[in-house]
mmCIF file of the N, C-alpha and C atoms, coordinates in Angstrom:
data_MODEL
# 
_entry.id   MODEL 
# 
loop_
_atom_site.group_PDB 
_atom_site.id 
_atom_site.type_symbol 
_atom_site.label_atom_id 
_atom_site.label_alt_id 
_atom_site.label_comp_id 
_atom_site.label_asym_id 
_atom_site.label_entity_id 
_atom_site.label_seq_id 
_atom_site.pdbx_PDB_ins_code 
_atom_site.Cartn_x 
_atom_site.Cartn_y 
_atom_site.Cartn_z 
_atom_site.occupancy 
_atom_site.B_iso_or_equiv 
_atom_site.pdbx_formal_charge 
_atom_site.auth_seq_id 
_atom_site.auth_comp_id 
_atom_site.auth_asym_id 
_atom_site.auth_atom_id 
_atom_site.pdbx_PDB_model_num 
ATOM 1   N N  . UNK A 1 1  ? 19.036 -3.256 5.226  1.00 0.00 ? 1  UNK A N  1 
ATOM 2   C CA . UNK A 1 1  ? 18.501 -2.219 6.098  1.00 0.00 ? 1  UNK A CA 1 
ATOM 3   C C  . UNK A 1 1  ? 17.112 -1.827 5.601  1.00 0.00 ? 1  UNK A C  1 
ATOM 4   N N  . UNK A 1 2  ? 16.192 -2.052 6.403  1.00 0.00 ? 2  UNK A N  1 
ATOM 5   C CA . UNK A 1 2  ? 15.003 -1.592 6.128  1.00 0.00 ? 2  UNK A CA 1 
ATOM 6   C C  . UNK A 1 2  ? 14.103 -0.040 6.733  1.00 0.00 ? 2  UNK A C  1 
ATOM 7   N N  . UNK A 1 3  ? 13.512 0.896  6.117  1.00 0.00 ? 3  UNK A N  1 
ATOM 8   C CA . UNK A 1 3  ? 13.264 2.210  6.105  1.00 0.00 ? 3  UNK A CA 1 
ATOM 9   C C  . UNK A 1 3  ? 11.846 1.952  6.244  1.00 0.00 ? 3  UNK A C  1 
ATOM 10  N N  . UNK A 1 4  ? 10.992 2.156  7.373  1.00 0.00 ? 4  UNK A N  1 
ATOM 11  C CA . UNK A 1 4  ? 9.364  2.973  6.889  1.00 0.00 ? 4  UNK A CA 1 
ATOM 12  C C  . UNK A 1 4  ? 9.598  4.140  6.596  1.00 0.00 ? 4  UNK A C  1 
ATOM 13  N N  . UNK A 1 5  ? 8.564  4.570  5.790  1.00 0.00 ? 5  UNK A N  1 
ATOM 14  C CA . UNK A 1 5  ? 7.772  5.879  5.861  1.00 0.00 ? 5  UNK A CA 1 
ATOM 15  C C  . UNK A 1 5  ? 6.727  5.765  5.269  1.00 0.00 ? 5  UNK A C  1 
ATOM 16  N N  . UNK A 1 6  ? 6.048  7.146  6.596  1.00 0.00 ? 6  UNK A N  1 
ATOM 17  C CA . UNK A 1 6  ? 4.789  7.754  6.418  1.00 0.00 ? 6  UNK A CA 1 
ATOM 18  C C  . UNK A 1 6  ? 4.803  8.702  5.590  1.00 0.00 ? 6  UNK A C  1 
ATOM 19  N N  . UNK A 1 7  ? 3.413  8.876  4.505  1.00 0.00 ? 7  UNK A N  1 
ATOM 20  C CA . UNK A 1 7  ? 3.172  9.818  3.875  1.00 0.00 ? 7  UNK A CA 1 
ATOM 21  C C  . UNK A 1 7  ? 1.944  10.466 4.798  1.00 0.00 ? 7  UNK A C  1 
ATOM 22  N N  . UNK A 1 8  ? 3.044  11.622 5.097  1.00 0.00 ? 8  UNK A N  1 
ATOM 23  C CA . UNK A 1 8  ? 1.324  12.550 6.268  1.00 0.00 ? 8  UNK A CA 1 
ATOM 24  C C  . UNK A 1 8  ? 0.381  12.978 5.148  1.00 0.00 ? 8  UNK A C  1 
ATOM 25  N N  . UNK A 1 9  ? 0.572  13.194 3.730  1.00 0.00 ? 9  UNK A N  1 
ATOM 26  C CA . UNK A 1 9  ? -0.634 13.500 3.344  1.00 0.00 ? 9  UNK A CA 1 
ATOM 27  C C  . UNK A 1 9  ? -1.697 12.625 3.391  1.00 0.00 ? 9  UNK A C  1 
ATOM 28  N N  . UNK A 1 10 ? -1.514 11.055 3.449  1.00 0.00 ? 10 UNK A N  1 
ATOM 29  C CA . UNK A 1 10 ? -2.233 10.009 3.102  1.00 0.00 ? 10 UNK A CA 1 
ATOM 30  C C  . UNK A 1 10 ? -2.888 9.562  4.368  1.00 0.00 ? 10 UNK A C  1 
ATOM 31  N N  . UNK A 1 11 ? -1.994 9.943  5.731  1.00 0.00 ? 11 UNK A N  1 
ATOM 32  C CA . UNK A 1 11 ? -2.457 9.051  6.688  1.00 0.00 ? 11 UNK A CA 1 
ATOM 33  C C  . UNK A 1 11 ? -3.900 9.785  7.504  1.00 0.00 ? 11 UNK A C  1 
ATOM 34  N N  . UNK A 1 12 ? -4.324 8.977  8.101  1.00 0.00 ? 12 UNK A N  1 
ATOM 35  C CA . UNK A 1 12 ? -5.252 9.561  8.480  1.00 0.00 ? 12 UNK A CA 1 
ATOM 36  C C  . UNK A 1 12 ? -5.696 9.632  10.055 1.00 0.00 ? 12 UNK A C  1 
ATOM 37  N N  . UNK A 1 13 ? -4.420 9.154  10.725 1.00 0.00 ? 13 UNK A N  1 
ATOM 38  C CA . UNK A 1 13 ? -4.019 8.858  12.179 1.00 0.00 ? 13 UNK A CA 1 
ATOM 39  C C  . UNK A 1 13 ? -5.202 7.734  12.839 1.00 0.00 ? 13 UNK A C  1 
ATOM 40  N N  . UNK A 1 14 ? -5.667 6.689  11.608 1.00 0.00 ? 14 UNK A N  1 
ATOM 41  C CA . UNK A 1 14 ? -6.400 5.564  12.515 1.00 0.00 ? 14 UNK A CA 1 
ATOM 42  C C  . UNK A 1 14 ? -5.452 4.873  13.656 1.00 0.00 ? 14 UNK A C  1 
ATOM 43  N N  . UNK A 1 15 ? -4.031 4.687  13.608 1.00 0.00 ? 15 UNK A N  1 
ATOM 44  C CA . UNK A 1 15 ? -3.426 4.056  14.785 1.00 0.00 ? 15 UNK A CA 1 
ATOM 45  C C  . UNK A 1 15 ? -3.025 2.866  14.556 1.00 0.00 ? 15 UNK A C  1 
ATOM 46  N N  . UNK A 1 16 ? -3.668 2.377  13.417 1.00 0.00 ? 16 UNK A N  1 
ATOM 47  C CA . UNK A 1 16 ? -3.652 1.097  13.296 1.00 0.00 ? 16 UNK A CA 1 
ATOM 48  C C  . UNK A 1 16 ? -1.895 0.282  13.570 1.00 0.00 ? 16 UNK A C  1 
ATOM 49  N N  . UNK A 1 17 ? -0.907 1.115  12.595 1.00 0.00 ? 17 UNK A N  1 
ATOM 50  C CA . UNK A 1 17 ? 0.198  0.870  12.719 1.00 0.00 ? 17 UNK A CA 1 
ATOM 51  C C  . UNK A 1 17 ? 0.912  1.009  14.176 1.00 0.00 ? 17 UNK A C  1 
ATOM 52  N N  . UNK A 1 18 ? 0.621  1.821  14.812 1.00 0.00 ? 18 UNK A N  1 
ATOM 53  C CA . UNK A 1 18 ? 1.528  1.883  16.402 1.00 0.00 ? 18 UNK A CA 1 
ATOM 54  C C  . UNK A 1 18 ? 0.410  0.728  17.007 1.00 0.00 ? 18 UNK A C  1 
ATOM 55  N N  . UNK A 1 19 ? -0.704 0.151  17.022 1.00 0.00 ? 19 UNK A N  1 
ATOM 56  C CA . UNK A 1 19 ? -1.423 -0.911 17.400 1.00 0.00 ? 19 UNK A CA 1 
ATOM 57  C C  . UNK A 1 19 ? -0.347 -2.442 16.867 1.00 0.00 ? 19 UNK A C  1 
ATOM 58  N N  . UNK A 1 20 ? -0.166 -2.267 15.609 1.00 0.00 ? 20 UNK A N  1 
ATOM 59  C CA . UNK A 1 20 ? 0.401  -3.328 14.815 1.00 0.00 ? 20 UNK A CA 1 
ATOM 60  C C  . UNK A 1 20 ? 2.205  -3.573 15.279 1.00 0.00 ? 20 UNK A C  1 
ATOM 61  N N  . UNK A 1 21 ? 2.477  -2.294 14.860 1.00 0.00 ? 21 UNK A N  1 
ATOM 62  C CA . UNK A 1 21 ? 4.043  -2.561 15.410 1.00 0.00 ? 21 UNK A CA 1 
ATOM 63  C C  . UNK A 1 21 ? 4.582  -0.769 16.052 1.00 0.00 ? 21 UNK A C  1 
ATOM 64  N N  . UNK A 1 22 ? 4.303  -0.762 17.902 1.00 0.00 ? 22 UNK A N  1 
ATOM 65  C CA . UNK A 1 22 ? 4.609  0.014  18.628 1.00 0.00 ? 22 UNK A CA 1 
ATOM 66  C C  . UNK A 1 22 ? 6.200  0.739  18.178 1.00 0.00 ? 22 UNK A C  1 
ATOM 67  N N  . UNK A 1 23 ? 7.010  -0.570 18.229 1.00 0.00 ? 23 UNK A N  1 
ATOM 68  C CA . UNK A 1 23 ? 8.455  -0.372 18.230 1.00 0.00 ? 23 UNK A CA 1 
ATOM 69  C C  . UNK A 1 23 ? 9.118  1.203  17.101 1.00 0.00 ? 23 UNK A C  1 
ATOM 70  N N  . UNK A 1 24 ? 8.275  1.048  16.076 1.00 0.00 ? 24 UNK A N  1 
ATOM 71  C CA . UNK A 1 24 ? 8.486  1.469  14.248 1.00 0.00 ? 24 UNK A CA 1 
ATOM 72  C C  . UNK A 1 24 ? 7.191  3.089  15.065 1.00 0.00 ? 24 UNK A C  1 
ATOM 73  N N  . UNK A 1 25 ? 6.461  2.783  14.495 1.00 0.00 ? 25 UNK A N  1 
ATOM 74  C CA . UNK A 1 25 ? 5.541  4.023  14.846 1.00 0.00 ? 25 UNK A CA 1 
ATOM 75  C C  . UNK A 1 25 ? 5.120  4.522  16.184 1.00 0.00 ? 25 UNK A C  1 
ATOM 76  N N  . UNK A 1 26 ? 4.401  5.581  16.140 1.00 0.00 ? 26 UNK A N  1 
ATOM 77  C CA . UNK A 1 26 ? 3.946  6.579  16.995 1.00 0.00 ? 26 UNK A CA 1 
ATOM 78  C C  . UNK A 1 26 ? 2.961  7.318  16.707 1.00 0.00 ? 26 UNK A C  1 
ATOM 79  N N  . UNK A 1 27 ? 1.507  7.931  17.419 1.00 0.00 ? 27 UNK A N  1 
ATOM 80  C CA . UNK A 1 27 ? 0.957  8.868  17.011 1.00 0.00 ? 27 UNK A CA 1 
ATOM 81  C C  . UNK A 1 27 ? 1.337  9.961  17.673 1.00 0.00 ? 27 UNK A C  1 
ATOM 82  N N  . UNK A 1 28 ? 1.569  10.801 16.647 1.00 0.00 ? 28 UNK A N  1 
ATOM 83  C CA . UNK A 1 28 ? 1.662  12.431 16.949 1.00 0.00 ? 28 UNK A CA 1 
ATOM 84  C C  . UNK A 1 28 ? 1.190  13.613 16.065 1.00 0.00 ? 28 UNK A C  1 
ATOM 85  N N  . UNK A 1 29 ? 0.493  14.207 17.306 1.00 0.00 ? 29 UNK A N  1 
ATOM 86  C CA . UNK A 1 29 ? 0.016  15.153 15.653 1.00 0.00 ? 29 UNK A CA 1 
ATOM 87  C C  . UNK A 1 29 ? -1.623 14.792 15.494 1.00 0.00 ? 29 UNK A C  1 
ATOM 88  N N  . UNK A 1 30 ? -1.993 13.411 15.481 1.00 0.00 ? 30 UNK A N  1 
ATOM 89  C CA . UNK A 1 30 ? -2.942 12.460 15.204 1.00 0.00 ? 30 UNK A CA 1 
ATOM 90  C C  . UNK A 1 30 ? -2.493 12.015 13.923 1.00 0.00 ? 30 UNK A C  1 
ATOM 91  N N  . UNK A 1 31 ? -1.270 12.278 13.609 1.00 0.00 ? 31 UNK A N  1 
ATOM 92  C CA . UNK A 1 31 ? -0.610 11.894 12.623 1.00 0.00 ? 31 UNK A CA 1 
ATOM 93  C C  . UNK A 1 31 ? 0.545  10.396 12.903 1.00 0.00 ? 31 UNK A C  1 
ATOM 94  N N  . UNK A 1 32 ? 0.444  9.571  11.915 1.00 0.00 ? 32 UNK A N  1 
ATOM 95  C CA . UNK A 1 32 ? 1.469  8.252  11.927 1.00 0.00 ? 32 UNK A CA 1 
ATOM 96  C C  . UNK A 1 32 ? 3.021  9.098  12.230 1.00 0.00 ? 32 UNK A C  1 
ATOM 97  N N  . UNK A 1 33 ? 4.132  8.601  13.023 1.00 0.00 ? 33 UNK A N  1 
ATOM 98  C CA . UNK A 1 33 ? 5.382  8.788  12.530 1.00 0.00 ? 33 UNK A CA 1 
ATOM 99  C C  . UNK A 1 33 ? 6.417  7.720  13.015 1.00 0.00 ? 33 UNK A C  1 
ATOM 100 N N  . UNK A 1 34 ? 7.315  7.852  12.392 1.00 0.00 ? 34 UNK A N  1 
ATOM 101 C CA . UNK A 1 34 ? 8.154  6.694  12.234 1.00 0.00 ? 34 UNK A CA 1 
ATOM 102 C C  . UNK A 1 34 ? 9.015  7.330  13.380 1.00 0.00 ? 34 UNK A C  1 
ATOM 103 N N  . UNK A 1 35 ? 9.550  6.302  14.255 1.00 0.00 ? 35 UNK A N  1 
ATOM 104 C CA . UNK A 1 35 ? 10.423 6.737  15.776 1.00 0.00 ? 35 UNK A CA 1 
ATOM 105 C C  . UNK A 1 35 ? 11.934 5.948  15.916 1.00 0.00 ? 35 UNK A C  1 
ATOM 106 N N  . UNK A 1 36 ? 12.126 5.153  14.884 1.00 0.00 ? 36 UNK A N  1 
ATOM 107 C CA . UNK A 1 36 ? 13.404 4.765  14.772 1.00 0.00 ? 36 UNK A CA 1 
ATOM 108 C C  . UNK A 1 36 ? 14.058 4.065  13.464 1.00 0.00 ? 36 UNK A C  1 
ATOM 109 N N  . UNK A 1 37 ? 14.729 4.628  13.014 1.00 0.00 ? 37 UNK A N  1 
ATOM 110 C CA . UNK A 1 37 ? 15.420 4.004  11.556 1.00 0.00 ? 37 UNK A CA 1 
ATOM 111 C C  . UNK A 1 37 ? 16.963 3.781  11.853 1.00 0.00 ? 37 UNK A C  1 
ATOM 112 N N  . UNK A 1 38 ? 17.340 2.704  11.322 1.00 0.00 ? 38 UNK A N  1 
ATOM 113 C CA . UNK A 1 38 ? 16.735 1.645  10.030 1.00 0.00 ? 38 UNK A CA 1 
ATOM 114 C C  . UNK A 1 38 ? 15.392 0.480  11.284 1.00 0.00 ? 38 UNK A C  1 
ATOM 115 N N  . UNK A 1 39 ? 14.717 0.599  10.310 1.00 0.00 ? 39 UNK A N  1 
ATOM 116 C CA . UNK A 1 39 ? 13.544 -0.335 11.850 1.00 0.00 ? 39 UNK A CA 1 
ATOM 117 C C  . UNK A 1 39 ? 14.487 -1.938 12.387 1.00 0.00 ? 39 UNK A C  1 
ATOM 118 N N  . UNK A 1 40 ? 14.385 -1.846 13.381 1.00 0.00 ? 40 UNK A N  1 
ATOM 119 C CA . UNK A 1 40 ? 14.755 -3.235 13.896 1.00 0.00 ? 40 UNK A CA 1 
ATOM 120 C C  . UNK A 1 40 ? 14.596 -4.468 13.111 1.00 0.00 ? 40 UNK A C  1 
ATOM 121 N N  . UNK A 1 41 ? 15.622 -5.440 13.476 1.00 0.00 ? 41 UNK A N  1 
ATOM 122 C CA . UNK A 1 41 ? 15.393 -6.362 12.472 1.00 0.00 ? 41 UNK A CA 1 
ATOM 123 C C  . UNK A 1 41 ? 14.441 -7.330 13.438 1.00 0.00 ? 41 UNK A C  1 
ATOM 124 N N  . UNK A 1 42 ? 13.903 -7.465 14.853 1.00 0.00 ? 42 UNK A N  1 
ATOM 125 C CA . UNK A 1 42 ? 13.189 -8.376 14.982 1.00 0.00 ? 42 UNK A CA 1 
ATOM 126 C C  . UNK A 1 42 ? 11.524 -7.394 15.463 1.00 0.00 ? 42 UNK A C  1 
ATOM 127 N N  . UNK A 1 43 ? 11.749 -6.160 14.537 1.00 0.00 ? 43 UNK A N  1 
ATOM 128 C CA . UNK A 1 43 ? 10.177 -5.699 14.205 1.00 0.00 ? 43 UNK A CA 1 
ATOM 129 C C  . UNK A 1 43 ? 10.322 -4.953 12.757 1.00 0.00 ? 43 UNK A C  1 
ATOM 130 N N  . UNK A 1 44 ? 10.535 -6.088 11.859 1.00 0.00 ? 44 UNK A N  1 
ATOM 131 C CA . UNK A 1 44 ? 10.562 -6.272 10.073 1.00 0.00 ? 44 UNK A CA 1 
ATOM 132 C C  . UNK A 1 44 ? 9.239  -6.422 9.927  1.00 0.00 ? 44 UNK A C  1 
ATOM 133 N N  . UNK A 1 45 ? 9.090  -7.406 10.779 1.00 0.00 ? 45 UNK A N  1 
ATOM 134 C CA . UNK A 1 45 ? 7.769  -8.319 10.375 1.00 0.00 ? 45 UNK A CA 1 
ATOM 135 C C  . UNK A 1 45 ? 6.203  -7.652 10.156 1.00 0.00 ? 45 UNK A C  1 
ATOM 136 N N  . UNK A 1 46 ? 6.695  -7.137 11.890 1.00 0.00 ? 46 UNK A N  1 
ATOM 137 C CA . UNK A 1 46 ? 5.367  -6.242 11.959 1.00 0.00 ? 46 UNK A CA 1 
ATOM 138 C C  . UNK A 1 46 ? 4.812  -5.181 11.492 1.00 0.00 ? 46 UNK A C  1 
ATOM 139 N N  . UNK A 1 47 ? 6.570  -4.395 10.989 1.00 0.00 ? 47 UNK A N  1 
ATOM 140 C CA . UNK A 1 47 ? 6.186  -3.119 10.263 1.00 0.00 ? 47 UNK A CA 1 
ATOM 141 C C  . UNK A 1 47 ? 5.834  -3.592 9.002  1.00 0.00 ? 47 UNK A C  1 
ATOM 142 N N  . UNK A 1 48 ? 6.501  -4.614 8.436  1.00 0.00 ? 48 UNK A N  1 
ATOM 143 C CA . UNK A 1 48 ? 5.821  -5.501 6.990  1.00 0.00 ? 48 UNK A CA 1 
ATOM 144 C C  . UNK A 1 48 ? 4.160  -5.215 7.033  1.00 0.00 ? 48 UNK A C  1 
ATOM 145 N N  . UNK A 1 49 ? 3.869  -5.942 8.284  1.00 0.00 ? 49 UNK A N  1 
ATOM 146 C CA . UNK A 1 49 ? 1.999  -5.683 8.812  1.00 0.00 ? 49 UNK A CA 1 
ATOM 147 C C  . UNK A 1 49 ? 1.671  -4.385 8.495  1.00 0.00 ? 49 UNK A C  1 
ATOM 148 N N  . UNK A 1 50 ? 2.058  -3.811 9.264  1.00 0.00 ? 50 UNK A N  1 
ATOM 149 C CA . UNK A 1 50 ? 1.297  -2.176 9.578  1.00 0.00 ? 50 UNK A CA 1 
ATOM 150 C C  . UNK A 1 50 ? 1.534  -1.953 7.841  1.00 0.00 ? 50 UNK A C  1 
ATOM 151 N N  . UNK A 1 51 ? 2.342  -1.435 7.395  1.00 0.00 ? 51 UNK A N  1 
ATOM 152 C CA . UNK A 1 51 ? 2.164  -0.799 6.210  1.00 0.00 ? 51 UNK A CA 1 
ATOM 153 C C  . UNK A 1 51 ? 1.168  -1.952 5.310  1.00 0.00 ? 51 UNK A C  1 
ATOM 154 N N  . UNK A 1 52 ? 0.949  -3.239 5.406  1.00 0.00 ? 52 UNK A N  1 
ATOM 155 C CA . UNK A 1 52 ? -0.006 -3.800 4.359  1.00 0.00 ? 52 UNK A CA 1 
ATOM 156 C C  . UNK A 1 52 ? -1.317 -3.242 4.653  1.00 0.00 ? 52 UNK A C  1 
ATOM 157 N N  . UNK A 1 53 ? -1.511 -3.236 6.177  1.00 0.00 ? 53 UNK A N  1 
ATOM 158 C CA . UNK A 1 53 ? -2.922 -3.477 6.801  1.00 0.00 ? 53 UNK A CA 1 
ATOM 159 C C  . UNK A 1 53 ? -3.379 -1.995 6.652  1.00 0.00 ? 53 UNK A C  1 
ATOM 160 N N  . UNK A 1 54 ? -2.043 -1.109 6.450  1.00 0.00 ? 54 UNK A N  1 
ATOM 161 C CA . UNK A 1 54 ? -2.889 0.628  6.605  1.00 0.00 ? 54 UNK A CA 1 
ATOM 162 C C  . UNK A 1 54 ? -3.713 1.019  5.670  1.00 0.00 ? 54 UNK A C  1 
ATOM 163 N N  . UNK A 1 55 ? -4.464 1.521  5.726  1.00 0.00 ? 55 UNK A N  1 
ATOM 164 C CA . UNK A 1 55 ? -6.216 1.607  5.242  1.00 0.00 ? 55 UNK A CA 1 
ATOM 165 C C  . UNK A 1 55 ? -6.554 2.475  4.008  1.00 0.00 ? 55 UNK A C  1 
ATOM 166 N N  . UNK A 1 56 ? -5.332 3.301  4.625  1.00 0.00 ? 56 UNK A N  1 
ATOM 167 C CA . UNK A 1 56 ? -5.445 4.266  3.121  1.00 0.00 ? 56 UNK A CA 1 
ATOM 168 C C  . UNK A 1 56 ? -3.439 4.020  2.377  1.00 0.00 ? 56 UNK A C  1 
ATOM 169 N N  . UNK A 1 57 ? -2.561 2.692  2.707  1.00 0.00 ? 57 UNK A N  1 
ATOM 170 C CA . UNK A 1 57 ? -1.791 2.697  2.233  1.00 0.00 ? 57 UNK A CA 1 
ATOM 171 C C  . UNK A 1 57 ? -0.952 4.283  2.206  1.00 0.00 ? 57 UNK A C  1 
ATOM 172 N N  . UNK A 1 58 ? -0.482 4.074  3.413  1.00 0.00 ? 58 UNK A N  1 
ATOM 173 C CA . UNK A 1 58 ? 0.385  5.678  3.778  1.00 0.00 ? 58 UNK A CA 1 
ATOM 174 C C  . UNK A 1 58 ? 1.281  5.046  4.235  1.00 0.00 ? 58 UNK A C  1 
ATOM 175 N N  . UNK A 1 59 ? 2.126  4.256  4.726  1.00 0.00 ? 59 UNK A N  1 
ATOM 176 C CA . UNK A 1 59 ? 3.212  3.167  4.836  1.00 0.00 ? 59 UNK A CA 1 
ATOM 177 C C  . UNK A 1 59 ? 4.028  2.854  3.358  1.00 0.00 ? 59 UNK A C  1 
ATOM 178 N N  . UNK A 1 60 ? 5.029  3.025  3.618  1.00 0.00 ? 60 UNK A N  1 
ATOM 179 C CA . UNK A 1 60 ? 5.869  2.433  2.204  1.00 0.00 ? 60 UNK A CA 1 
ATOM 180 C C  . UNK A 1 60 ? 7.077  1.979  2.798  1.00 0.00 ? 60 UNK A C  1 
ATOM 181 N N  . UNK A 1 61 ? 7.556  0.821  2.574  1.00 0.00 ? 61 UNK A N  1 
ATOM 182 C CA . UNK A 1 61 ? 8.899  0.316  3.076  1.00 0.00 ? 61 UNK A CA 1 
ATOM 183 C C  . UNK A 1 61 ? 10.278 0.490  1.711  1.00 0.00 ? 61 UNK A C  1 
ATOM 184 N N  . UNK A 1 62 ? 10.996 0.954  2.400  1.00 0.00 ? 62 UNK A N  1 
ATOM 185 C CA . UNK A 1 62 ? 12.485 0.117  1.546  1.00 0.00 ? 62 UNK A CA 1 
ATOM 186 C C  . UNK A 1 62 ? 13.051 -0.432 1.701  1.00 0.00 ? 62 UNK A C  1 
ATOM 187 N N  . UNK A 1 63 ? 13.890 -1.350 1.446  1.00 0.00 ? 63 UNK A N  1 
ATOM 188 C CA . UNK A 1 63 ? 14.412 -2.215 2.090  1.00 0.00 ? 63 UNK A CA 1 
ATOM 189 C C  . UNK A 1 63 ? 15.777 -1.728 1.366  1.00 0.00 ? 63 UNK A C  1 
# 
C-alpha cells in the first residue's frame, strides 16, 4: 500500500504534481493535497513522478 504526502509547509502550490498525476493530487488552498489514499496502484507511477519532479521536494511517499 502506497501513501503520498504533502508537506504544506514546503509546498509552494506550483501544480506541478496535479499536472503530473491528477488522480493522487489537487490544488487547494494554492496549496498541494492528496485526494485519495492508499494511491491507486495503476497511478504508483506517476505519483512516484510528481513527488521526484516537485521543486521544493514537499512530496514524500511510503510505501
Amino acid at each position: 500500500m502506497m501513501i503520498a504526502i504533502v508537506d504544506e509547509e514546503l509546498c509552494t502550490g506550483c501544480g506541478l504534481c496535479v499536472d503530473t498525476c491528477p488522480e493522487v493530487f489537487e490544488l487547494l488552498d494554492d496549496l498541494a493535497k492528496v485526494i485519495i489514499e492508499p494511491v491507486p496502484e495503476g497511478a504508483q507511477e506517476t505519483c512516484r513522478d510528481a513527488a521526484e519532479e516537485c521543486p521544493v521536494e514537499a512530496i514524500s511517499i511510503q510505501a
